[in-house]
C-alpha positions as CSV (number, residue, x, y, z in Angstrom):
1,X,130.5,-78.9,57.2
2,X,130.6,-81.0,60.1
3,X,133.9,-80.8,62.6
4,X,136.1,-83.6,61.6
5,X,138.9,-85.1,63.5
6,X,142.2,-86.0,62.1
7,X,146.4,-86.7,62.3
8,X,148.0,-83.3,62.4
9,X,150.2,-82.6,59.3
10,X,152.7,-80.7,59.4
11,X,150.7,-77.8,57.5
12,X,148.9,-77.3,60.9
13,X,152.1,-76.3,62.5
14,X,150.7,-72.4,62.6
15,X,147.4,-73.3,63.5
16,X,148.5,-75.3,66.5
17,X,150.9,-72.9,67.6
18,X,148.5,-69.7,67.6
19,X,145.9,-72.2,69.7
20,X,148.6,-72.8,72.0
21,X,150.1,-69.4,72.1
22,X,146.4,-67.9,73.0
23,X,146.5,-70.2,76.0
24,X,150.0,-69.3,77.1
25,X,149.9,-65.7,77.0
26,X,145.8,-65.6,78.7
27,X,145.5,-68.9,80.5
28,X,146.8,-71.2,83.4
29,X,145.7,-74.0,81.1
30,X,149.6,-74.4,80.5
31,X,152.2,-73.4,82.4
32,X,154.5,-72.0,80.0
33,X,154.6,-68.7,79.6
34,X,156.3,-68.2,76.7
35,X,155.0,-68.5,73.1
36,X,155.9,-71.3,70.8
37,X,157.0,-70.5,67.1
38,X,155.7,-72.4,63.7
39,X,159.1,-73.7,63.5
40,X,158.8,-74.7,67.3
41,X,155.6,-76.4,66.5
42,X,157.6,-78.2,63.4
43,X,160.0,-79.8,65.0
44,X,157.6,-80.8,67.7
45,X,155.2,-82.5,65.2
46,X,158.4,-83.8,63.1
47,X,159.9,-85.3,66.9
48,X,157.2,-87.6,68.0
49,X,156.6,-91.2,68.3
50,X,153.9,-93.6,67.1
51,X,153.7,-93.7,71.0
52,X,152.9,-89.9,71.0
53,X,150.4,-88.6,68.2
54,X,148.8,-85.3,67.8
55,X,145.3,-84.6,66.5
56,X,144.0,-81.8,64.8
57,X,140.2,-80.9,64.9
58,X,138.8,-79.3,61.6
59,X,135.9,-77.2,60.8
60,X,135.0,-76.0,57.3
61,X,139.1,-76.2,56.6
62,X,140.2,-74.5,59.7
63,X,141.9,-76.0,62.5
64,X,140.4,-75.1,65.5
65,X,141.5,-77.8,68.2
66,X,144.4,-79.8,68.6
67,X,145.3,-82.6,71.2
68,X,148.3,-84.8,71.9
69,X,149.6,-87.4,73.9
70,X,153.0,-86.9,75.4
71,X,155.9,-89.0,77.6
72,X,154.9,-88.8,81.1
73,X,159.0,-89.5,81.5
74,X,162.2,-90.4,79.1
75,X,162.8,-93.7,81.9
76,X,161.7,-96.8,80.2
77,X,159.3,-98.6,83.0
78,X,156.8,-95.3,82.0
79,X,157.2,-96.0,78.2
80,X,153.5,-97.0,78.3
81,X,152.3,-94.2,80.4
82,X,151.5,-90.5,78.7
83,X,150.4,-87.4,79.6
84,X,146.8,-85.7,77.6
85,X,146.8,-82.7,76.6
86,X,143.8,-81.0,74.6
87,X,143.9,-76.8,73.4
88,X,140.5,-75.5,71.6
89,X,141.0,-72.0,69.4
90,X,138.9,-69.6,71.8
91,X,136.3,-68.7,69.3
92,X,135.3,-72.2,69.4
93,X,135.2,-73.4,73.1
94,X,132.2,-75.0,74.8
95,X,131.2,-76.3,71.1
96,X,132.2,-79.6,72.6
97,X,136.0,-80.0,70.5
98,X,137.9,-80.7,73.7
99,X,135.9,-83.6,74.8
100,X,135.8,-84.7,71.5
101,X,139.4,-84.4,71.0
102,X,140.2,-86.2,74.1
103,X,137.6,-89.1,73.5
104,X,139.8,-89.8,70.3
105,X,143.3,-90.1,71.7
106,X,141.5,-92.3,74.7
107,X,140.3,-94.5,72.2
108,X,143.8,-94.8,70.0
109,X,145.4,-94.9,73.3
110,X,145.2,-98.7,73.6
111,X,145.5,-99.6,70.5
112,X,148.9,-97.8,70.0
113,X,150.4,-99.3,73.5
114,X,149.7,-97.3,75.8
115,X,148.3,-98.1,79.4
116,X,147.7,-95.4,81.4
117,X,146.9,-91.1,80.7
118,X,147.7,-88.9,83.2
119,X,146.2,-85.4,83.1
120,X,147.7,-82.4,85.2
121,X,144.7,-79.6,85.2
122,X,145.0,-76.0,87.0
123,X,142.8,-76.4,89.9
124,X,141.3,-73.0,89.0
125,X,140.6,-74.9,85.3
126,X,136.8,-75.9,86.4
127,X,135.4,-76.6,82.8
128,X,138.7,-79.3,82.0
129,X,138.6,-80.8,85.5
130,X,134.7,-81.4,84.9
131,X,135.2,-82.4,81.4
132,X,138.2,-85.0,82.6
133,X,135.6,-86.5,85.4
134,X,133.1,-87.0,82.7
135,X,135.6,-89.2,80.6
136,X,136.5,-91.5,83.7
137,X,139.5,-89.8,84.8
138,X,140.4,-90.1,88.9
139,X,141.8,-87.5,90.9
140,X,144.8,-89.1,92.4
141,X,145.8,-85.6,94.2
142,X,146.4,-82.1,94.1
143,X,150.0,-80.7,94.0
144,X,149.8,-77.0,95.4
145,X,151.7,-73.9,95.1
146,X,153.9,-75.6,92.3
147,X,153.2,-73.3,89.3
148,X,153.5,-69.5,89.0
149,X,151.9,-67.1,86.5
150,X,150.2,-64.0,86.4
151,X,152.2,-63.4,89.6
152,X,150.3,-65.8,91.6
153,X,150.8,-69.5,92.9
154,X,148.9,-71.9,91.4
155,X,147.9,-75.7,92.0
156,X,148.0,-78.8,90.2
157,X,145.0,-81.4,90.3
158,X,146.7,-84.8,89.1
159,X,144.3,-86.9,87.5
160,X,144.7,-90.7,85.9
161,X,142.8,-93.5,83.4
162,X,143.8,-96.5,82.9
163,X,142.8,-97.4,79.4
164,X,144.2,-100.9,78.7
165,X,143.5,-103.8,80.4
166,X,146.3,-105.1,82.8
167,X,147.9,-108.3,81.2
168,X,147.0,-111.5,82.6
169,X,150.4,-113.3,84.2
């Protein structure tokens, strides 16, 4: 059965966390470093906006991807401005899920309001920051030193799209 590519439910709530947690507790993909409950993962899913959807990826019933699109800030001049981000269950990486994942919120992007998606990779995170290159994202710089885990200090690489067209005044 073919992967498919879908709204997360709220039944994905444990999927989505155990993807996420493996990242946490074994990757500088996020900077937490603490794991996220299913009732964490609940209200998450039960907080967002249209603005601000998640998307599960599926394969023969499992969920074994998920991606979001998130405020890049709570002040109203950034409302249509968000922040990607795109976890693949470690059994299924390279299979192409993440770029698929992310291909799909860059296409709803636009059509749910939103202007421009801002990604923040690990620099040390080569396969995202070649996979964000491939999908048009810029680097517009590198933040260093401003994350620590695994007792070392780790930099930022701050990338951008613009995915809507600026409005004609």
């Amino acid at each position: 059965m073919p992967t498919m590519i879908r709204t997360a439910v709220p039944q994905d709530a444990p999927a989505i966390a155990a993807i996420y947690n493996h990242a946490v507790l074994t990757t500088t993909a996020t900077f937490d470093t603490e794991p996220k409950s299913v009732e964490n993962r609940l209200e998450w899913l039960a907080g967002r906006a249209r603005r601000h959807p998640v998307i599960v990826a599926e394969h023969d019933g499992f969920v074994v991807g998920w991606g979001a699109l998130s405020p890049w800030s709570d002040r109203p001049s950034y409302a249509a401005t968000v922040e990607i981000s795109v976890y693949v269950d470690p059994d299924h990486r390279r299979e192409g899920l993440g770029t698929a994942l992310s291909r799909e919120l860059l296409r709803m992007a636009p059509v749910i309001g939103i202007h421009t998606v801002l990604s923040r990779i690990s620099s040390e995170n080569a396969a995202s920051l070649a996979m964000a290159e491939r999908l048009g994202f810029t680097t517009v710089g590198t933040m260093h030193e401003v994350g620590r885990k695994f007792d070392r200090w780790l930099d930022v690489v701050m990338l951008e799209r613009i995915v809507a067209a600026r409005p004609h005044v």
